[in-house]
C-alpha positions in Angstrom: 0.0 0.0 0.0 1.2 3.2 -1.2 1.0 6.7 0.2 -0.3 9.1 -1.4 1.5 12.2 -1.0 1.8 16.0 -2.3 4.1 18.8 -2.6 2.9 21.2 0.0 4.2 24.5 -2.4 2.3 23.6 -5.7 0.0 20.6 -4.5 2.0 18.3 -7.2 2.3 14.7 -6.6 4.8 14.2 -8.7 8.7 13.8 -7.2 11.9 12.5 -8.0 15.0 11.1 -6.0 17.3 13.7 -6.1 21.1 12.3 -6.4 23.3 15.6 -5.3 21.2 15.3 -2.0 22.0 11.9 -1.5 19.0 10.6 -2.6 15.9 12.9 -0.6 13.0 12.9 -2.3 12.1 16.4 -3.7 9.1 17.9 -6.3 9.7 17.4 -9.7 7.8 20.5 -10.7 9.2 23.0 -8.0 12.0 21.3 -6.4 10.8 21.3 -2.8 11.4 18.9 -0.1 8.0 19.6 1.7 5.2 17.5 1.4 2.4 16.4 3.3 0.0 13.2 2.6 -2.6 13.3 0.8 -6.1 13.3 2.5 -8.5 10.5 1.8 -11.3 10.9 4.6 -14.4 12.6 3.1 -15.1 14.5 6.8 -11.8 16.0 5.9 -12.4 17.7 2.5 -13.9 21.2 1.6 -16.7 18.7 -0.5 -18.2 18.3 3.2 -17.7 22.1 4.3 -19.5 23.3 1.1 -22.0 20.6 1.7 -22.9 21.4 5.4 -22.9 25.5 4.6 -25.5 24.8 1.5 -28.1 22.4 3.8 -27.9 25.2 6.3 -28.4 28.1 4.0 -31.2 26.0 2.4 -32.9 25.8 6.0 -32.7 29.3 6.6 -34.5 30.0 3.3 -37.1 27.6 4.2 
């Protein structure tokens, strides 16, 4: 099982080995060394925020 990770500058998920820094893993697209994993839980993810803000804006209309 694989983690699924991104670059925390540009959101990539896409990195490389880099060999002149003895091998730590860096973004292929912006060459940083910061990344975070990759969120999977649906309580988690702005889906559920906008989801939660539209039911209660649709009872306060009613």
């Amino acid at each position: 099982m694989s983690v699924k990770r991104v670059c925390f500058n540009c959101g990539s998920s896409s990195f490389v080995s880099d060999r002149s820094l003895g091998g730590k893993i860096v973004c292929s697209k912006c060459g940083s060394s910061s990344f975070k994993n990759k969120s999977s839980s649906f309580l988690k993810s702005k889906k559920f925020v906008f989801l939660v803000i539209a039911i209660a804006i649709f009872i306060i209309v009613i």
